[in-house]
C-alpha positions as CSV (number, residue, x, y, z in Angstrom):
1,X,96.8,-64.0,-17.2
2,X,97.5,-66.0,-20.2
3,X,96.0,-66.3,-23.4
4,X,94.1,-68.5,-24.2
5,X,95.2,-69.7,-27.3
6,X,98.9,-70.3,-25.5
7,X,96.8,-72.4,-23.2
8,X,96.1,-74.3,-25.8
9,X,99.1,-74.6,-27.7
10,X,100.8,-75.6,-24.4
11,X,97.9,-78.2,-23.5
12,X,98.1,-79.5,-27.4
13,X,102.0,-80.2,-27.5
14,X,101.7,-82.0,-23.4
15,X,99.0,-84.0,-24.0
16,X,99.8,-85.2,-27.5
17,X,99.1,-89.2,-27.1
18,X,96.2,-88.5,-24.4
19,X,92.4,-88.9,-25.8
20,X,90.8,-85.2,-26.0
21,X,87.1,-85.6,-27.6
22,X,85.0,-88.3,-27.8
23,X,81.7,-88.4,-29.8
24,X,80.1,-90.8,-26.9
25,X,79.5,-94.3,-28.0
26,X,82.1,-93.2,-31.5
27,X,84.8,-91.4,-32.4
28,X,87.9,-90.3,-30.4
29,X,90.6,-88.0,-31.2
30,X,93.8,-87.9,-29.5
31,X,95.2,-84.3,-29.2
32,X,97.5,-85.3,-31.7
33,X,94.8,-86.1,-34.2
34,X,93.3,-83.1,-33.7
35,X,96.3,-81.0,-34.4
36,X,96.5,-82.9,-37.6
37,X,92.8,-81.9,-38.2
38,X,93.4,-78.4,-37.1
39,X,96.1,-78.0,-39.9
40,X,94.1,-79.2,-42.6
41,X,91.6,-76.5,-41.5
42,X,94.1,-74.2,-41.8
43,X,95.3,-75.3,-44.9
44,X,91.7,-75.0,-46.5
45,X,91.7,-71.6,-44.8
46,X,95.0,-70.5,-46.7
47,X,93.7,-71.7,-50.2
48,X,90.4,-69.6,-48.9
49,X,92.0,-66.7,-48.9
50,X,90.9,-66.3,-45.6
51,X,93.4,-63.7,-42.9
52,X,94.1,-63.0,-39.7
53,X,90.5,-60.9,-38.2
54,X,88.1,-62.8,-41.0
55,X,85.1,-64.0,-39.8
56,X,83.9,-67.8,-39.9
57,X,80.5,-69.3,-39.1
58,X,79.9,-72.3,-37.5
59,X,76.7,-73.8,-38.1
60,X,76.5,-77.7,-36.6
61,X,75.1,-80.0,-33.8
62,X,77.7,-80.9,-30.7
63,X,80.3,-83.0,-31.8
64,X,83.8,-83.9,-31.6
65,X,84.5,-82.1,-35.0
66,X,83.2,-79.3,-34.2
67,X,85.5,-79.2,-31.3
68,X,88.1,-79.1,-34.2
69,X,87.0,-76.5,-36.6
70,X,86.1,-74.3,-33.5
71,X,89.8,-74.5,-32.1
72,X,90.8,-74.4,-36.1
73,X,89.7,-70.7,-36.1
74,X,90.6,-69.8,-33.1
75,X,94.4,-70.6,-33.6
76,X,94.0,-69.0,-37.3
77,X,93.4,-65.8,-35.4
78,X,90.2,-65.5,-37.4
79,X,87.0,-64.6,-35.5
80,X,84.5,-67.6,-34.7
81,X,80.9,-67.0,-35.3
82,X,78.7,-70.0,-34.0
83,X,75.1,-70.6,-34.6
84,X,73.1,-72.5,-32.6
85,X,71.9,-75.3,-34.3
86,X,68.3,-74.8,-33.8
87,X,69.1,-71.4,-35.7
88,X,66.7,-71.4,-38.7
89,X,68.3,-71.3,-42.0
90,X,67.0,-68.1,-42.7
91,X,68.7,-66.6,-39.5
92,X,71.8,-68.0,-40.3
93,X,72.0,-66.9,-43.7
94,X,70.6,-63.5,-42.9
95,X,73.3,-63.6,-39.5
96,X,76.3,-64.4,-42.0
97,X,76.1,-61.7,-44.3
98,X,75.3,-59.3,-41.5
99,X,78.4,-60.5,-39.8
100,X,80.4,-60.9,-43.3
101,X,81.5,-64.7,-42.7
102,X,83.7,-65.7,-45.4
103,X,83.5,-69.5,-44.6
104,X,80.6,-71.6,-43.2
105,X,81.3,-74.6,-41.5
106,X,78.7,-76.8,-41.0
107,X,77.5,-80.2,-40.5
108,X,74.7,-82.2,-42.9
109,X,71.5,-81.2,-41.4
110,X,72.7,-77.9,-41.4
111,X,73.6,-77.7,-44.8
112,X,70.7,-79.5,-45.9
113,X,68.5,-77.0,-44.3
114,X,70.4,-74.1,-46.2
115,X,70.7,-76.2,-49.2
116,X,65.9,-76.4,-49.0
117,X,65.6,-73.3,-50.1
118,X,68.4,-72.0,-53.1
119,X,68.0,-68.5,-51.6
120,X,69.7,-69.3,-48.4
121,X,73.1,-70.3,-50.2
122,X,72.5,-67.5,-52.9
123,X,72.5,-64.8,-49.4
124,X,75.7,-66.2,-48.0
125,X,77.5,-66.7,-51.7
126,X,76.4,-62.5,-52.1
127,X,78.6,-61.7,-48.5
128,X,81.6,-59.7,-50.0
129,X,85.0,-62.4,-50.0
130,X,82.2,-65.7,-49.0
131,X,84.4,-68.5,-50.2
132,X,82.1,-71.6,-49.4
133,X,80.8,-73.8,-47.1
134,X,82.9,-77.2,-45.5
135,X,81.6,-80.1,-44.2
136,X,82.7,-80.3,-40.0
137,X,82.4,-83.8,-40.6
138,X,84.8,-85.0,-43.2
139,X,86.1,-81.0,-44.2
140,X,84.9,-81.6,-47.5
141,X,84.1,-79.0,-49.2
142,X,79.7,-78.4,-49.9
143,X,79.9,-75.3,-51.6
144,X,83.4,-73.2,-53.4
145,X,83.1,-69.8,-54.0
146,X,86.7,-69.2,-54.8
147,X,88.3,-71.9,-57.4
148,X,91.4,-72.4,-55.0
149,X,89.2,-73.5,-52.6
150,X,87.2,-75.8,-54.7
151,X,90.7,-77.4,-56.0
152,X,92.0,-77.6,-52.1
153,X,90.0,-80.5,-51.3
154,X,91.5,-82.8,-53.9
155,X,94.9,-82.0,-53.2
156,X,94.8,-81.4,-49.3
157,X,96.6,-84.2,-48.4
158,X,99.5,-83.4,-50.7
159,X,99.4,-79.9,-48.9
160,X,100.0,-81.7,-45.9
161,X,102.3,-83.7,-46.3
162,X,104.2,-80.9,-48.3
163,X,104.0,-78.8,-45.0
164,X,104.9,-82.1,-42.8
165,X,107.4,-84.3,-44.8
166,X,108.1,-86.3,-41.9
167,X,104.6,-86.3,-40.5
168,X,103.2,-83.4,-38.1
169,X,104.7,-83.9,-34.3
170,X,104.4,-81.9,-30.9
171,X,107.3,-79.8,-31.2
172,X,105.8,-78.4,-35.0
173,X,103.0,-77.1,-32.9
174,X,103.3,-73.2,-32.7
175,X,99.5,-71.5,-32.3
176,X,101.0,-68.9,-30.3
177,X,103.6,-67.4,-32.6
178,X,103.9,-64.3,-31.1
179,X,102.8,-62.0,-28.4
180,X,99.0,-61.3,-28.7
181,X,96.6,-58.4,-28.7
182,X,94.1,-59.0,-25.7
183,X,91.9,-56.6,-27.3
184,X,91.7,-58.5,-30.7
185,X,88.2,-59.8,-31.5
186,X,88.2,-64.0,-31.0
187,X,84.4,-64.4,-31.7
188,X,81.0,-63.1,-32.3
189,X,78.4,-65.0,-30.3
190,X,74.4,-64.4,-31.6
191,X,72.0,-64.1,-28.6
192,X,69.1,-65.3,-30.7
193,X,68.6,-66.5,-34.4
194,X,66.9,-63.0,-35.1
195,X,67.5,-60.5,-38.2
196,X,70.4,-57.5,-38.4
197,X,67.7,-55.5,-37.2
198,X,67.2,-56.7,-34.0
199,X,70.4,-58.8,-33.8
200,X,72.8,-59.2,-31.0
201,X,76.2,-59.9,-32.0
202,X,78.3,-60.1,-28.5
203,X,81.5,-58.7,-29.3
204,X,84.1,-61.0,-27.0
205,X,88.3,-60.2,-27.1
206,X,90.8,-62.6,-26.3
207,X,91.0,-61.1,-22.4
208,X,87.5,-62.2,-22.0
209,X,88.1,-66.0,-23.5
210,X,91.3,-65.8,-21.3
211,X,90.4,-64.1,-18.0
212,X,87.5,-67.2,-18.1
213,X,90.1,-69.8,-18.6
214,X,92.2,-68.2,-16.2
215,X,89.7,-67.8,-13.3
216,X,88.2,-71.8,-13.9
217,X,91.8,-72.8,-14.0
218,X,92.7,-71.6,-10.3
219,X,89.1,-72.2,-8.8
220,X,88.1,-75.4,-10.2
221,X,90.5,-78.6,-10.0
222,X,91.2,-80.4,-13.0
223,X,93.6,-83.3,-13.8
224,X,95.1,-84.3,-16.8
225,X,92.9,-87.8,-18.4
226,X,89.7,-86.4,-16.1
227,X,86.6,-86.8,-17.5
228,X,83.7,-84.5,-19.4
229,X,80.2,-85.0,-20.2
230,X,79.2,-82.2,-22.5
231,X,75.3,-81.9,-23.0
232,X,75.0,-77.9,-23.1
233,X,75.0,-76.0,-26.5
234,X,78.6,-75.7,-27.4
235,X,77.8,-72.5,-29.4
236,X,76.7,-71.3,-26.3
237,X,79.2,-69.1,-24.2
238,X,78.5,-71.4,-20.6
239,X,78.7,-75.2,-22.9
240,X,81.6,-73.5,-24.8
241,X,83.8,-72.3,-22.1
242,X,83.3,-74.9,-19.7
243,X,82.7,-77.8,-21.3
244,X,85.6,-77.0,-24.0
245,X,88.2,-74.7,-23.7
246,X,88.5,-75.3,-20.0
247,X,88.9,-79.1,-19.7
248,X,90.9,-79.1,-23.1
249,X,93.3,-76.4,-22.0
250,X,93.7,-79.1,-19.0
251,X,94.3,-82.1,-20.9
252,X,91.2,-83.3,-19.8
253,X,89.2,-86.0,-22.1
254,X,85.4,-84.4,-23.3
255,X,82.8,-86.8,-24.3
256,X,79.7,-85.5,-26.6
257,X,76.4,-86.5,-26.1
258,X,74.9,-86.1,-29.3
259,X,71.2,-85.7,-29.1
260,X,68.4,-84.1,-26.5
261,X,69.9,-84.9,-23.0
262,X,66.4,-87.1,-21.7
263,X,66.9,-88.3,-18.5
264,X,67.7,-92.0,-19.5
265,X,70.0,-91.2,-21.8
266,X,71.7,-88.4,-20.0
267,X,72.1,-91.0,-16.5
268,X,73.5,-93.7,-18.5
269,X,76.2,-91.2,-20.1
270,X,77.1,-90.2,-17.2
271,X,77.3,-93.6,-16.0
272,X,79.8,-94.7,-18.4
273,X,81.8,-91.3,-18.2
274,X,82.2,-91.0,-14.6
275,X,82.8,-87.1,-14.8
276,X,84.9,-85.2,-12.4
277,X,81.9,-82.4,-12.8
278,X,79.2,-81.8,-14.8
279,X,77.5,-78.9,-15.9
280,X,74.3,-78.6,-16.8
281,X,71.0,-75.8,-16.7
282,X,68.7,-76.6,-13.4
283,X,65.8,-78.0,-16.0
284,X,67.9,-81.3,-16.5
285,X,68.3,-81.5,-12.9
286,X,64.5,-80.8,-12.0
287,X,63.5,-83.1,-14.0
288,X,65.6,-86.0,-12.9
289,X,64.1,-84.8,-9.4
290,X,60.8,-85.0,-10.3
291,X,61.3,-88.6,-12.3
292,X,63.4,-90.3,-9.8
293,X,63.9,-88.6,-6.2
294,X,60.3,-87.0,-4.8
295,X,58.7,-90.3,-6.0
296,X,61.2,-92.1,-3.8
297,X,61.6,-89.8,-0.6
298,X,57.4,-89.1,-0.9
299,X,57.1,-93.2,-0.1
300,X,57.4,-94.8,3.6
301,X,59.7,-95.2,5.1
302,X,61.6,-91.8,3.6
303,X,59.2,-90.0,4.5
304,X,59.1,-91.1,7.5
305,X,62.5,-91.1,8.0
306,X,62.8,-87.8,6.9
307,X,61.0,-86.2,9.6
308,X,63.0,-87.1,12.3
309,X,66.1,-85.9,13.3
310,X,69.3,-88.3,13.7
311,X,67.1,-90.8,11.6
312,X,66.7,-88.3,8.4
313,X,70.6,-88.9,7.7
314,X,70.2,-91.9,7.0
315,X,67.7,-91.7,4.2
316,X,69.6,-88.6,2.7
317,X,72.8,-90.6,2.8
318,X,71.1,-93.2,0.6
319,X,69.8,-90.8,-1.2
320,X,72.6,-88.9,-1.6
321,X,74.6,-92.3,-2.3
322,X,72.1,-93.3,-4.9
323,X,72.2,-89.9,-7.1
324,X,76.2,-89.9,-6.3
325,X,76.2,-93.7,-8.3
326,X,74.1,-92.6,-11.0
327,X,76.2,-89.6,-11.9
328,X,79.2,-92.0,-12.1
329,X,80.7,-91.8,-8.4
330,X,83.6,-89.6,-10.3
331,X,82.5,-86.0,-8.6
332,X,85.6,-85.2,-6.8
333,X,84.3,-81.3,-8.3
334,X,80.4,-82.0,-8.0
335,X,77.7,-80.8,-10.1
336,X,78.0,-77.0,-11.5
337,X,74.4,-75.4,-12.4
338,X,74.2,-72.1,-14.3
339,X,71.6,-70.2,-16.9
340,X,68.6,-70.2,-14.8
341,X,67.5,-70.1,-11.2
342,X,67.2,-73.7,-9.3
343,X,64.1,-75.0,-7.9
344,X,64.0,-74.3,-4.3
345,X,62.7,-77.3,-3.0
346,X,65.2,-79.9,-5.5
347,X,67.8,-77.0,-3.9
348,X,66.4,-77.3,-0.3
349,X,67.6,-81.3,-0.4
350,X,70.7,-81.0,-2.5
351,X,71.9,-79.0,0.8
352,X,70.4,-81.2,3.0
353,X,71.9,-84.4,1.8
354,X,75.2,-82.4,1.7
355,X,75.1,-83.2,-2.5
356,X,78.3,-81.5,-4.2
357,X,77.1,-78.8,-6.2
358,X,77.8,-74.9,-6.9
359,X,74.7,-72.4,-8.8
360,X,77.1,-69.9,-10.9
361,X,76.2,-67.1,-12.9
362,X,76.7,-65.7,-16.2
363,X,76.5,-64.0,-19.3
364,X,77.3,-64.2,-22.9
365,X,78.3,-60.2,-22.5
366,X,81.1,-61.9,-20.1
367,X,82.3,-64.8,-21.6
368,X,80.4,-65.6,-19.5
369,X,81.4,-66.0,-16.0
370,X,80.2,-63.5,-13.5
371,X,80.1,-65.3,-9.8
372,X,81.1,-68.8,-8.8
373,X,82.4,-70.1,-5.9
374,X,83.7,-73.9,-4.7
375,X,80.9,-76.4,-3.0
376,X,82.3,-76.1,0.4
377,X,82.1,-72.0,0.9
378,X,78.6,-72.0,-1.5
379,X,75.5,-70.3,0.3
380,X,72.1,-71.9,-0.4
381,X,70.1,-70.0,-3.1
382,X,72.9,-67.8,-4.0
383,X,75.0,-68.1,-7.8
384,X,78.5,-67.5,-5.7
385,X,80.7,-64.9,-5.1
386,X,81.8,-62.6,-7.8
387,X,84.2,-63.7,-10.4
388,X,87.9,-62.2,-9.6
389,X,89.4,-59.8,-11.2
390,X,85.7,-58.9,-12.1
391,X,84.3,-55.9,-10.2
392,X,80.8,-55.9,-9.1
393,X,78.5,-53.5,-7.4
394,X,74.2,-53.6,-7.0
395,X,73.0,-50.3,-8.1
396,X,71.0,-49.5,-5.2
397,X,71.9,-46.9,-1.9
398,X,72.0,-50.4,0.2
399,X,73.0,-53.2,-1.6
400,X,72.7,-56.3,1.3
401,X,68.6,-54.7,2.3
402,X,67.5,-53.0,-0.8
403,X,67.2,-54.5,-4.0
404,X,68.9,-53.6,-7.3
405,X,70.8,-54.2,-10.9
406,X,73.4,-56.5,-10.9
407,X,76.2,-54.5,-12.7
408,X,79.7,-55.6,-14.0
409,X,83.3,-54.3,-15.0
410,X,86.4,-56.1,-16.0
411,X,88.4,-57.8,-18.6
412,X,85.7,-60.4,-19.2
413,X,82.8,-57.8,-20.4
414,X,82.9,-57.9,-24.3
415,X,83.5,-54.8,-26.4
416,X,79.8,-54.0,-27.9
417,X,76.9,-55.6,-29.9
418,X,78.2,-56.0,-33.5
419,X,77.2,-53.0,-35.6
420,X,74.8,-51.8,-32.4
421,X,75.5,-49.0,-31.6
422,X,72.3,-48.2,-30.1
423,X,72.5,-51.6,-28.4
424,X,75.7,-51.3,-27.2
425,X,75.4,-47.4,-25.8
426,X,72.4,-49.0,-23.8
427,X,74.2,-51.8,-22.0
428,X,77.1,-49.8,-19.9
429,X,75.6,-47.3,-17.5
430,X,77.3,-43.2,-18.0
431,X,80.6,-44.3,-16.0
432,X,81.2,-47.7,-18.1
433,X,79.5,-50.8,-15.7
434,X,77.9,-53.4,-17.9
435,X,73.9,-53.7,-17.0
436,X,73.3,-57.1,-16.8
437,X,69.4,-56.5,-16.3
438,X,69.5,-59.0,-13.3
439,X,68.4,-57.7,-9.7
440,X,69.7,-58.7,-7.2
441,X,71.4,-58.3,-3.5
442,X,74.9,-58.6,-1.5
443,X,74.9,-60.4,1.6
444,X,77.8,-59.3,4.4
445,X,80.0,-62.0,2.6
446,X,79.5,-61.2,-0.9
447,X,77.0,-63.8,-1.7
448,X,75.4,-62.9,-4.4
449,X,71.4,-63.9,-4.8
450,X,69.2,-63.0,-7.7
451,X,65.6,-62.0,-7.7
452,X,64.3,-61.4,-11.3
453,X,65.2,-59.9,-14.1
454,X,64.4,-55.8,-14.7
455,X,62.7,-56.9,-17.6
456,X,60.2,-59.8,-16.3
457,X,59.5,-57.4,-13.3
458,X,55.6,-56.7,-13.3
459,X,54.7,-52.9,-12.0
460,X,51.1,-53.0,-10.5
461,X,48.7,-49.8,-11.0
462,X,49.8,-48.6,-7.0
463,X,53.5,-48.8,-8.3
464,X,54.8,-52.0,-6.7
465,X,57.3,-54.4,-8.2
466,X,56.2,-58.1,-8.8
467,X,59.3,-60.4,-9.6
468,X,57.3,-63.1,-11.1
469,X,60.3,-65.4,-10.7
470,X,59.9,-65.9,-7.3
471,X,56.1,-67.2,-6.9
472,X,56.7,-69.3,-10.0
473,X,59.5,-71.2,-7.8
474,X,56.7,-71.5,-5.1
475,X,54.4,-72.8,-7.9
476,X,56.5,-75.0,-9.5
477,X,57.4,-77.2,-6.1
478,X,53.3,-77.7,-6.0
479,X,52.5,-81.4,-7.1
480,X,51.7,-81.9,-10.5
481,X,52.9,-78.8,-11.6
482,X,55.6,-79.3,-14.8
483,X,56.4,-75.3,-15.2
484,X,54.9,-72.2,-14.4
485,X,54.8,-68.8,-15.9
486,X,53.6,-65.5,-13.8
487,X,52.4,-62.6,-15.5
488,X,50.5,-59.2,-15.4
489,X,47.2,-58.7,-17.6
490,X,45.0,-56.2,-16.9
491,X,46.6,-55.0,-13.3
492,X,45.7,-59.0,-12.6
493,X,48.4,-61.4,-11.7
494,X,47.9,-64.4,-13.7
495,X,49.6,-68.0,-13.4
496,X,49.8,-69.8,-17.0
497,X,50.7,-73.2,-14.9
498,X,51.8,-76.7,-17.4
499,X,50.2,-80.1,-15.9
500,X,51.7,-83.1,-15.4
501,X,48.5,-85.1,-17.1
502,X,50.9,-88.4,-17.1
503,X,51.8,-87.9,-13.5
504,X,47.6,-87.5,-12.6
505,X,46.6,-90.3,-14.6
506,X,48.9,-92.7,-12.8
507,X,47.5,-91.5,-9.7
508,X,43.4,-92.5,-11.1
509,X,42.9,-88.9,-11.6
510,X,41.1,-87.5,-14.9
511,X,41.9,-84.6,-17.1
512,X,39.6,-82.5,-15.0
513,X,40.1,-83.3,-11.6
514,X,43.7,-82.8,-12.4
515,X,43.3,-79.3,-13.0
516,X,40.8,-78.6,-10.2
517,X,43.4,-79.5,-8.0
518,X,46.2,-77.4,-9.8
519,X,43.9,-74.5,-9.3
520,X,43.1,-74.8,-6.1
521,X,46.6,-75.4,-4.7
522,X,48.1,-72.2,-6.8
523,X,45.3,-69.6,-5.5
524,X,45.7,-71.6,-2.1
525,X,49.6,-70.0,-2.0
526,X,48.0,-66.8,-1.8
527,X,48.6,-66.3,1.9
528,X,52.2,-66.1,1.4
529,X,51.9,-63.8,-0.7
530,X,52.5,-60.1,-0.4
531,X,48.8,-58.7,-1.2
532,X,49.7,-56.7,-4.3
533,X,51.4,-60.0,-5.9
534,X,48.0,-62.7,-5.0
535,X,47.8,-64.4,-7.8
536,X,44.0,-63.6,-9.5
537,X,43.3,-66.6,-11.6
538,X,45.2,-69.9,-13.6
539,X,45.2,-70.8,-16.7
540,X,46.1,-74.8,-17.0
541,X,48.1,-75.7,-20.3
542,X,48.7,-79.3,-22.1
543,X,52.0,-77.9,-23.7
544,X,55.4,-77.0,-22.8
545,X,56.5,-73.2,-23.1
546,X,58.8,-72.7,-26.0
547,X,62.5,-72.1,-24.5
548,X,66.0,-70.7,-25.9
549,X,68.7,-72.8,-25.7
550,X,69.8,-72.5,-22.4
551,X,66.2,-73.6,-21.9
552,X,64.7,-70.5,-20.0
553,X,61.0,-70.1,-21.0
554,X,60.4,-67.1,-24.2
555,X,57.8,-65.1,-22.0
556,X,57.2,-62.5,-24.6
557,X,55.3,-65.5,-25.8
558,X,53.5,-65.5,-23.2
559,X,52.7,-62.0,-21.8
């Protein structure tokens, strides 16, 4: 196993003329220009009085540049903290002195949000050795704690060209100076935008960045010049790994998507792009489903079609052709799903129509790969086979029949929760497995399939276990039903069900009749249910559930 930041270096100094990031529809840099960017980070860094093991925040939409000042810190050896960019200012300022960042990088809604309320800048500037804030757009510098700093920016270019006379070049390119400590801290990755109270800080070492890289590199093929459509959160572990270090230790070309992902947008990126996969959380894919594919197959003569055998391939090989066209008829990998459980019945035709697409699973605690396997071995309504060199075992006394926690060892598990203790102590089990809070089962060829997590699971008053996760799937394939949420109120099982009013309207069907129907269908599922999980009443909402970033619903919200 390498490290990572050799993969880098190696992947910097080969691909030197080659595009690497693309802001779609703007800027490109080659890997040569951002080596030259890089350098001026570190620069800035140097004048900071920033060292090897410092902490920097990185506070900024997806883009190209923040490609850059991520990579910056990482070859500086300092320790990347990213926020999410729907972090409230509060968060992150409260987050940054908790984690004692000494820079901020961020872009300018970020710092304008910081910059609302003086306090916010006042919190960070009080973090013992804070040096400023620098724009990820320009690196200019917004705020300068430290006066070196604050004179860097108007003599950076004489820095550089002081440090490269005769301009910087391939061979000048040394990130990996020396032999590496696996066990040195690369980042801190935030869970939520919540105070040091409750925080959780995912301590990740270089084996964990590097054991990822190393697994993706052997499992999934990648060419040098092949393509990238990055949607997911880059501060993320699953958008960061794979849609980042992976490709560009490759010398694979990433484009950004700036923006929400709607399904317009995100089919005409991916148009254009023509990427050799794509990852993405099942929600996108649902909902291009539910826009563009039932309406279709639903009509004569698909549905027709459908129902017969011999005659069915040939409207799932349109199909299948169709959706293959829109993603940009470049998936020699296929589509790669991860953060959330797929819809059974969008998963039911993928496999029919012989689609090219994997389900993996993860965690930010693993940097974050846990299983994965290629398209052509996957297993319908599994996430894969575990992750090798990653051990991992279902704590139950049968792990294929009897359900259980998902439970991980290896060098991709991170070290603790940032000043945790408590946290940390109550993640590894007595003999050192990471508890993922998943539950799951094995089948005999190490499939593995998940059921809930420990934490959603509902316990009626005769003691059973409810995973609600598995009626919602049932809900959510019922006709216009957006999303679903099952919980437990007064040893009652109740669905909180979101309508599709658009979709009813279209159809001549008012507000009301709308949600008759919704109603009736849900309690009508009842006979599939086991009898201590029927379902005792709805409730119909007009709104959305609030999500995280990876876009699974915040049920405490909800309970």
């Amino acid at each position: 196993m390498k490290h990572f930041a050799s993969l880098l270096n190696d992947s910097i100094k080969e691909n030197w003329t080659f595009p690497a990031v693309t802001n779609f529809g703007g800027t490109t840099y080659t890997y040569g220009h951002m080596a030259e960017q890089i350098e001026k980070y570190h620069i800035l860094f140097a004048e900071a009085g920033i060292k090897k093991g410092d902490k920097i925040a990185l506070y900024a939409r997806n883009s190209a540049e923040w490609v850059i000042a991520y990579f910056a810190t990482l070859t500086y050896e300092a320790v990347s903290v990213p926020f999410l960019p729907d972090f409230t200012p509060a968060a992150v300022a409260e987050l940054g002195t908790f984690s004692e960042c000494k820079l901020l990088i961020a872009d300018d809604i970020a710092f304008n949000s910081l910059e609302s309320d003086e306090k916010y800048i006042k919190q960070l500037e009080s973090t013992p050795g804070f040096a400023g804030i620098i724009n990820v757009k320009d690196i200019s510098i917004c705020v300068a704690t430290e006066k070196a700093l604050a004179e860097a920016q108007y003599t950076l270019d004489e820095h550089f060209a002081k440090r490269y006379p005769k301009g910087l070049s391939a061979d000048l390119i040394n990130y990996y100076p020396e032999e590496r400590d696996m066990e040195a801290v690369v980042e801190i990755s935030f869970t939520s935008g919540t105070t040091s109270a409750t925080s959780k800080g995912v301590v990740l070492p270089a084996r964990s960045l590097s054991v990822n890289l190393d697994f993706a590199r052997r499992e999934i093929p990648a060419t040098q010049g092949g393509h990238i459509f990055a949607i997911l959160p880059m501060a993320h572990m699953f958008g960061q790994t794979f849609d980042v270090l992976f490709p560009l230790a490759g010398g694979c070309h990433v484009y950004i998507m700036p923006g929400k992902p709607t399904p317009a947008r995100l089919l005409e990126g991916l148009g254009r792009v023509k990427p050799f996969m794509f990852l993405t959380v099942p929600l996108v894919i649902e909902k291009i489903f539910k826009s563009m594919v039932f309406p279709a197959i639903h009509k004569f003569p698909a549905n027709m079609l459908l129902k017969v055998p011999g005659l069915d391939r040939i409207a799932l090989n349109k199909i299948k052709k169709g959706l293959l066209s829109a993603f940009g008829n470049g998936f020699s990998t296929g589509l790669i799903l991860g953060g959330a459980a797929l819809n059974r019945e969008v998963e039911d035709l993928l496999k029919r129509m012989d689609f090219p697409y994997v389900v993996g699973y993860g965690m930010t605690e693993c940097g974050p790969l846990i299983s994965y396997c290629d398209k052509s071995e996957f297993a319908k309504y599994s996430c894969g086979k575990k992750a090798d060199p990653l051990e991992l075992r279902i704590d139950s006394a049968d792990p294929i029949k009897v359900l259980g926690e998902i439970q991980v060892k290896g060098d991709a598990v991170m070290l603790g929760y940032y000043k945790n203790e408590e946290a940390t102590a109550a993640a590894f089990t007595e003999d050192g497995w990471l508890k993922t809070g998943d539950m799951g089962v094995l089948d005999a060829k190490g499939n593995v399939f998940i059921k809930g997590r420990c934490k959603n699971m509902i316990l009626t008053a005769n003691g059973q276990n409810i995973y609600p996760e598995e009626i919602e799937d049932k809900i959510n394939n019922l006709p216009y039903v957006m999303e679903s949420l099952v919980v437990g109120r007064k040893n009652a099982i109740v669905a909180l069900v979101v309508a599709d009013y658009e979709a009813g309207k279209k159809d001549g069907m008012d507000a009301q009749a709308l949600e008759k129907l919704i109603n009736h269908n849900v309690l009508a599922l009842n006979p599939e249910l086991a009898a201590y999980s029927k379902i005792s009443s709805t409730e119909i909402r007009t709104e959305a559930f609030e999500k995280t970033p990876k876009q699974s619903i915040k049920r405490y919200l909800y309970s």
